[in-house]
C-alpha positions, 0 to 999 in steps of 0.5 A: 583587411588581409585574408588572415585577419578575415578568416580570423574574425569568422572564426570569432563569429562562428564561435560567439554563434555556437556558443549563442546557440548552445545557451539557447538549447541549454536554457530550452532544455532546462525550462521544458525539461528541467524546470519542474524537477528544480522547481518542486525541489523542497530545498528550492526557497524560491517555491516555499515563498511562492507557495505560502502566499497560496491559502493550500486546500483543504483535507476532508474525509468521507464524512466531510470532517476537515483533517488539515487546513491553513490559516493566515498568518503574517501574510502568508499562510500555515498549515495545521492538522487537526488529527497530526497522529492518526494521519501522519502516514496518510496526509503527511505534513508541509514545512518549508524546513523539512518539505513534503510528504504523504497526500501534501506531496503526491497532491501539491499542485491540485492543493496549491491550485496548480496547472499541469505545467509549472513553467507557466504557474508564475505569469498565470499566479500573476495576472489572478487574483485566485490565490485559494488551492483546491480542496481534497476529499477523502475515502478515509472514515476519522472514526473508523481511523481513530479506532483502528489506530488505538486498537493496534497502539495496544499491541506495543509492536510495530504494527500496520492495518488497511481496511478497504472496500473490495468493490470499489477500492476505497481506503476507508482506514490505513495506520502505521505503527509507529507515527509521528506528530505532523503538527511538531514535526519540526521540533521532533524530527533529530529524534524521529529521523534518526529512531531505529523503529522508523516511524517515518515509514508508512508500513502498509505501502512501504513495508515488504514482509514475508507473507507467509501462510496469508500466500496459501491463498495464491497457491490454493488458487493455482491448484483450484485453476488446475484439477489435473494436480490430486488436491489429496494428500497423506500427511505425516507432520513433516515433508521434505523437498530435496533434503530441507524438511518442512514442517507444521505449526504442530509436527507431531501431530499426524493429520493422515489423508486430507484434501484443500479444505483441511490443509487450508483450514489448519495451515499445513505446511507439508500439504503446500509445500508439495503441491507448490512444487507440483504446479511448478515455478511457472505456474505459480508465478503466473498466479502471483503476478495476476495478483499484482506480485512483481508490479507497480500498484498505481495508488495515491502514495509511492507503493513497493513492488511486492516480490514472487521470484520465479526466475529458472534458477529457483529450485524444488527448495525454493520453491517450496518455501515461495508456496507457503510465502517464505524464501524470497517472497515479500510483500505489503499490508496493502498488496495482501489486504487487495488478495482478500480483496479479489477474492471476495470481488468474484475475482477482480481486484479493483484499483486502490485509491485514497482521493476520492474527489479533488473541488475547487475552493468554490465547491465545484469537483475538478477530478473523481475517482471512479472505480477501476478494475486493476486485475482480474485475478481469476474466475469467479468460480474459483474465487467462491471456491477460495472464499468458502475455504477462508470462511471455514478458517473463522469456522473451524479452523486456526483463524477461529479468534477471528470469529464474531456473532452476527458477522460472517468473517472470511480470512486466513492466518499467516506466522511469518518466520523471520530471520533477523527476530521473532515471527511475523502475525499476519491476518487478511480476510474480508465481511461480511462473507456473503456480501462483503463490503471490508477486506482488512489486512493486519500484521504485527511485527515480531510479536510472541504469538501467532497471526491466529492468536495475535492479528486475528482478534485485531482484525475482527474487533475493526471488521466489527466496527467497521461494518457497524460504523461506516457507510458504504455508499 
């Protein structure tokens, strides 16, 4: 053999050896970091049939009341609901057509009775004969669940609820209006993708709305945290900040000298649009992000980041409507339902969750939920401070609707202005005021009234059954 013909053949060789190797790290990749992602795929058909020979876990609420299951059927297994609407926005639905969603996708593998890592799944499904997922056990009370979902369906708006326990952070109710049907999804899906209300979209994690007056909460705690800004104030209807006037629900009423309590109890614009800018964007800010504004709420579904913009280039203007939750902020049912929550928890937010405990088959618990502080918001001497101003709202203030004999209620009003229709009614409070164990948080999309007159009612009649109905372990 020449010397040519030798340095051609190494060149063939040290080609195939790259290209041998290439493959090699290319299929090490893929399994280690891609395999999962193609795997859990909803198009991957693959999945679909390895998981229908899995008899899924079942879906309880807190009082053991199974909400989904699956039955045999021509060899594999279906998935059936036994309460499709009240909870299409919390267990979602599993079709091997349309995928996943809700706690059937954010818990698949615990309900499919899978490992950490999926690479491994088919070998280990392979050699047991374990084909039982695990089952979930809830925070959700059906009842309380099945009455919240009537009550707000009386609305005939888009509308959204969340009762929790401010303690503890357990969902004990969360509806979304509208809803879809998770038993005939399949059938109903043209027209429920494709309708303009969005009934697919869970409004109390994924809807970002102005809060509106429901952030006074927030700049009421920066001026409590901060005695050196005059809580005192004159007030003449309306107030104007570098030109733009801002003005009360009633401008031609004259309030004259009044302090927090007054301002907060009747909602007055004028009062925290001229002390927001006193404390300044920083300030504020610093406020709303301790309240989980601008930040990722861990929770059992996919939460949108509530907004507070306090970047340099926000001006006097701005941040004047940001101090009565207009302007640029923007946040969820859920995140406003966890400010009522802090406050009436001495100021610590507790961390949100829907799962209380994930159980084998058998009976035996895998995970449990234990509560976790997610903020500590501020002190508790400020949060009493904030938490006698909501409960002089209910008193004798503009969220008196809110009032019910026999249960304390603590809240505050909010009418968010809206630029593409009619106003926003908003209501967040907590009960019973001296020892509560529900904070709530509703609001009503572009609805003819006010959050006092609109969501305030809404939000006692489900505080009223809630502390009547539900067991608080």
């Amino acid at each position: 053999m020449n010397p040519k013909e030798h340095r051609r053949i190494l060149v063939l060789l040290s080609g195939l050896t790259f290209l041998s190797l290439s493959l090699i790290l290319y299929l090490t990749y893929f399994m280690f970091f891609q395999a999962d992602a193609v795997k859990k795929h909803s198009a991957n058909r693959r999945s679909w049939i390895e998981e229908a020979k899995i008899q899924r876990g079942i879906i309880r609420d807190r009082n053991a009341e199974v909400i989904a299951y699956s039955k045999g059927h021509e060899g594999d297994y279906r998935r059936f609901y036994n309460y499709p609407r009240i909870y299409s926005h919390i267990v979602g639905y599993a079709n091997p057509s349309l995928g996943k969603g809700g706690l059937e996708l954010s818990y698949n593998d615990q309900l499919l009775n899978k490992g950490s890592f999926m690479r491994f799944n088919s070998l280990k499904n392979f050699l047991s004969n374990n084909k039982l997922g695990n089952n979930l056990n809830l925070t959700i009370d059906t009842n309380l669940q099945n009455y919240a979902h009537k009550v707000l369906e009386e609305t005939d708006r888009k509308c959204a609820a969340v009762i929790l326990n401010p303690k503890t952070g357990e969902i004990y109710s969360m509806v979304s209006l509208p809803d879809f049907d998770a038993s005939t999804i399949v059938e109903d899906w043209s027209d429920i993708s494709s309708r303009a209300d969005g009934p697919l979209v869970n409004r109390v994690t994924q809807g970002l709305y102005p809060p509106g007056s429901t952030f006074k909460i927030l700049t009421s705690v920066g001026l409590l945290e901060n005695p050196n800004i005059d809580q005192s104030y004159v007030d003449e209807g309306t107030q104007t900040i570098n030109g733009r006037v801002f003005k009360n629900a009633v401008p031609d009423r004259k309030y004259g000298k009044i302090n927090l309590k007054t301002a907060f109890s009747q909602s007055l614009n004028t009062y925290f649009v001229s002390k927001g800018v006193k404390l300044g964007a920083n300030t504020l800010g610093n406020v709303a992000d301790r309240f989980m504004f601008n930040k990722t709420i861990d929770f059992d579904l996919p939460v949108k980041k509530s907004v507070f913009n306090y970047s340099n280039s926000l001006d006097n203007t701005q941040l004047a409507a940001s101090s009565i939750g207009q302007g640029k902020v923007l946040a969820t049912p859920l995140e406003m339902a966890l400010v009522s929550a802090a406050i009436a928890n001495d100021g610590k937010m507790m961390e949100p969750y829907l799962v209380a405990e994930v159980e084998s088959a058998d009976g035996v618990t895998i995970d449990k939920h234990e509560p976790k502080v997610l903020s500590e918001v501020t002190k508790k001497e400020v949060s009493d401070q904030v938490k006698d101003l909501m409960i002089n709202v209910v008193r004798n203030g503009n969220g008196s609707k809110a009032y019910s004999k026999g249960l304390k209620i603590a809240g505050k009003t909010g009418t968010a202005e809206n630029s593409s229709g009619k106003d926003h009614a908003w209501f967040v409070g907590f009960a019973p005021a001296s020892d509560p164990k529900f904070a709530i948080a509703v609001i009503v999309e572009q609805t003819e009234g006010y959050g006092g007159t609109v969501a305030a009612p809404i939000a006692r009649d489900l505080l009223r059954y809630a502390n009547k109905h539900v067991i608080v372990n």
